[in-house]
C-alpha positions in Angstrom: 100.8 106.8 78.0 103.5 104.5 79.2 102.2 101.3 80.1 105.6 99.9 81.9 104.7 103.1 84.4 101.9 101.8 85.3 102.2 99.9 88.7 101.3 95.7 88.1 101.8 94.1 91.8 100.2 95.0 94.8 103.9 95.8 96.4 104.4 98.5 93.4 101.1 100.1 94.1 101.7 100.1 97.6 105.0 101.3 96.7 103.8 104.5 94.2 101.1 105.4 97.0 104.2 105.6 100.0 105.5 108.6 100.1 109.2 108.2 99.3 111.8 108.8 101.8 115.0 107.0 101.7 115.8 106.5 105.3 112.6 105.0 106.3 112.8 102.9 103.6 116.7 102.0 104.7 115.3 101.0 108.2 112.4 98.9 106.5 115.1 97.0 104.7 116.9 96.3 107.8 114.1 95.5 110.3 112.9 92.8 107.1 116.5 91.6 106.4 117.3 91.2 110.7 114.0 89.0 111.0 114.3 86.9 107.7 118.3 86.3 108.3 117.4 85.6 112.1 114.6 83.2 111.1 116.3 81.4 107.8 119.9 81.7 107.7 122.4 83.8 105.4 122.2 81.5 102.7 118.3 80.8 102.6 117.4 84.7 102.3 117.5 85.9 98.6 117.2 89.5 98.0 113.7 89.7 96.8 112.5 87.7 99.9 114.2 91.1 101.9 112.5 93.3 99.2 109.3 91.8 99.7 109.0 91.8 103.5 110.1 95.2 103.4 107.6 96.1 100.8 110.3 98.0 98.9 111.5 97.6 95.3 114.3 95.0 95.2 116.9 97.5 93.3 116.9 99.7 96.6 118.7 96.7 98.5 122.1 97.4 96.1 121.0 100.6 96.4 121.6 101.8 99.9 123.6 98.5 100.7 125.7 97.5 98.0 124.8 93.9 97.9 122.9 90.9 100.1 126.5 90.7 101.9 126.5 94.4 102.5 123.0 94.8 104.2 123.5 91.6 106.2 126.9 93.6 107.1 125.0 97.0 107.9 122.5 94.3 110.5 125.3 93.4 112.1 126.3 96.4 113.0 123.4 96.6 115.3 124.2 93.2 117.1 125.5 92.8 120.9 129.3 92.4 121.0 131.3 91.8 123.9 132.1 95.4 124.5 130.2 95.2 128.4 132.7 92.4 129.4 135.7 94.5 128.0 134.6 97.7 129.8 135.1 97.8 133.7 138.1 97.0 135.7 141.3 96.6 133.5 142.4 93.8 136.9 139.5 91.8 136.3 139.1 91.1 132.8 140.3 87.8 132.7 138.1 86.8 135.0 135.0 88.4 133.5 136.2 87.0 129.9 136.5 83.4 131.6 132.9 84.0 132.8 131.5 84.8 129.4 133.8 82.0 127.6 132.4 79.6 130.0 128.9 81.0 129.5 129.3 80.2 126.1 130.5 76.6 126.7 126.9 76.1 127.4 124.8 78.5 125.2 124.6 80.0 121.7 125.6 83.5 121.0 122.3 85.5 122.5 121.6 86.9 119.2 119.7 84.5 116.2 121.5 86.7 113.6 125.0 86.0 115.5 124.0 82.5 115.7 122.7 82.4 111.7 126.4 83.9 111.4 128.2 81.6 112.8 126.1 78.4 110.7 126.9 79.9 108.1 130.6 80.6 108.2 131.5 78.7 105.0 129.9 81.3 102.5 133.1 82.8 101.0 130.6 86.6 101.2 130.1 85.6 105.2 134.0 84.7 105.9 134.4 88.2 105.0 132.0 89.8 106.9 132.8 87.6 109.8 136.5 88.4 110.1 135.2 92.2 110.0 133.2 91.5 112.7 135.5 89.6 114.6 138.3 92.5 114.2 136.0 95.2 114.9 133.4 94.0 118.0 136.3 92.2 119.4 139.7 91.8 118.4 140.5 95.5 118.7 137.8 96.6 121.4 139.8 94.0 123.8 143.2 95.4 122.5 142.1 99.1 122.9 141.9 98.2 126.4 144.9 96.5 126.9 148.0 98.5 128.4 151.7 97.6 127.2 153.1 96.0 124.0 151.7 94.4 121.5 148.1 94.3 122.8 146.5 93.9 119.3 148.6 90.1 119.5 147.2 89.4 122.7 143.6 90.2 121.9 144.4 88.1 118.8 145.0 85.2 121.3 142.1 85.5 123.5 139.9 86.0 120.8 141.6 82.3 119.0 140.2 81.0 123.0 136.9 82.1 122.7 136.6 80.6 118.8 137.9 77.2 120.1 135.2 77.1 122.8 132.5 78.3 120.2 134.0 75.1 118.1 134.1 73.0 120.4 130.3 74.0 121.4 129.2 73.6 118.2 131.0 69.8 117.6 130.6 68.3 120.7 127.1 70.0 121.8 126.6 72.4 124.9 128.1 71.5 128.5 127.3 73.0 131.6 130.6 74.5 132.8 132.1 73.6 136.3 133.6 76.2 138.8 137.0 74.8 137.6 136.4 75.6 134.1 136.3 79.0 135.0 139.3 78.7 137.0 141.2 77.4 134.5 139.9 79.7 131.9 140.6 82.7 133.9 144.2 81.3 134.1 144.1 81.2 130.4 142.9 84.5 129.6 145.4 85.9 131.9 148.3 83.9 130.3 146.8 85.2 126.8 146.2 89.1 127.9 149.6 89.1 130.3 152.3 91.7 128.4 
């Protein structure tokens, strides 16, 4: 008999009872991964913490993801972007970016694992995935809707706007915008999305 076969934790056992499937274990990784990033940051979440909540052994995390990086990538994936205030009216989305920039003056992203993302933007594995994330939920969703030349520039610009106000948030503390900050905002995003 092989003794190393022989389940020792109460994880493993509950592991060798679970009948295996790979995607429900893949979604177990996730759901545990989403909550623990959302409730301790990037940095504060070690693999086995994941593995644990998930009740799954820790090899299947560089399994099916690659790496700590990689699965808090694939949760990403599943968080809001700004796709609903791209989509609508190609005349009014200056206005409707102002809205949600000056939203955003006053209020951290809506999701804790966008906000975990954004405290923890000086992880040389988080740069990367942020400048994914910024390129693909909105640098080229806002230039995919932009008509004329070089709308992938543009979008660049607007999108530098919205990272100054979510500096500026993050320095300075939320304000409560005024009816003029739209106004000018809206001017903004017009000067930045005008061909």
């Amino acid at each position: 008999m092989n003794i190393e076969a022989i389940p020792s934790t109460e994880a493993q056992v509950a592991e060798a009872a679970r009948p295996r499937d790979r995607e429900a274990t893949r979604q177990r990784l996730l759901v545990a991964a989403r909550a623990l990033f959302a409730e301790h940051g990037y940095e504060h979440v070690t693999v086995r913490m994941i593995a644990s909540e998930a009740e799954a052994n820790i090899a299947l995390v560089c399994r099916y993801f690659g790496s700590k990086a990689g699965l808090f990538g694939e949760v990403l994936q599943g968080e809001p972007t700004i796709r609903r205030i791209i989509d609508g009216d190609p005349a009014g989305l200056a206005g409707r970016l102002a809205e949600y920039a000056a939203w955003r003056m006053h209020h951290d992203p809506e999701s804790r694992i966008l906000r975990s993302l954004e405290y923890s933007s000086g992880d040389p594995e988080i740069k990367i995935l942020m400048r994914d994330r910024l390129r693909t939920a909105v640098i080229d969703p806002l230039a995919a809707a932009l008509d004329g030349p070089d709308a992938h520039a543009r979008a660049r610009t607007a999108t530098a706007l919205f990272l100054g106000i979510g500096r500026m948030r993050r320095t300075l503390g939320p304000e409560a915008p005024t009816p003029a900050d739209v106004e000018r905002l809206t001017a903004m995003f017009e000067a930045c999305l005008r061909a």
